[in-house]
C-alpha positions in Angstrom: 0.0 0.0 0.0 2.8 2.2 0.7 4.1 1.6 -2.9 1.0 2.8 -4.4 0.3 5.6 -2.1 4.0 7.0 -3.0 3.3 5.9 -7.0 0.5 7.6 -6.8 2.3 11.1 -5.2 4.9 10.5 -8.0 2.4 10.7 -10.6 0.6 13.7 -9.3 3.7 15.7 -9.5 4.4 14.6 -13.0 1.1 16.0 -14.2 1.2 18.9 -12.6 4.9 19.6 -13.6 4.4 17.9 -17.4 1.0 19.9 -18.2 2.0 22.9 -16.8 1.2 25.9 -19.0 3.8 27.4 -20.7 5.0 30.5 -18.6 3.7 29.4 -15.1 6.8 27.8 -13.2 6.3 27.0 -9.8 9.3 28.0 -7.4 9.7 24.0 -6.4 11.6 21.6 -8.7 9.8 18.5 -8.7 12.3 16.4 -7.6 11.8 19.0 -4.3 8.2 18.4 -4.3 8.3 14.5 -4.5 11.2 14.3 -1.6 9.2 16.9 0.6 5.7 14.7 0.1 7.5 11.7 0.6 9.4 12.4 4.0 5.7 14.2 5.3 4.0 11.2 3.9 6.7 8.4 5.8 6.6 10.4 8.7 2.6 10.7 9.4 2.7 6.7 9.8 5.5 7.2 12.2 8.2 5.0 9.7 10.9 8.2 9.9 11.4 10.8 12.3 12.5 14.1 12.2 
């Protein structure tokens, strides 16, 4: 379940880095984004810690 939940943040940022309109850059690279939701993701079921 992990797995999926993580695919499944992975795949959200590519759409929202790969349709992105032309012009609008966010002030996150996605690899930034993916790390960031991953570590707040591992860490609300306890499996890291700060």
């Amino acid at each position: 379940m992990v797995a999926n939940h993580i695919w499944a943040l992975s795949h959200g940022v590519v759409e929202l880095f790969g349709r992105g309109k032309p012009g609008c850059r966010s002030p996150v690279e996605p690899s930034e984004m993916l790390e960031s939701g991953a570590l707040i993701y591992l860490r609300g079921l306890g499996l890291i810690q700060d």
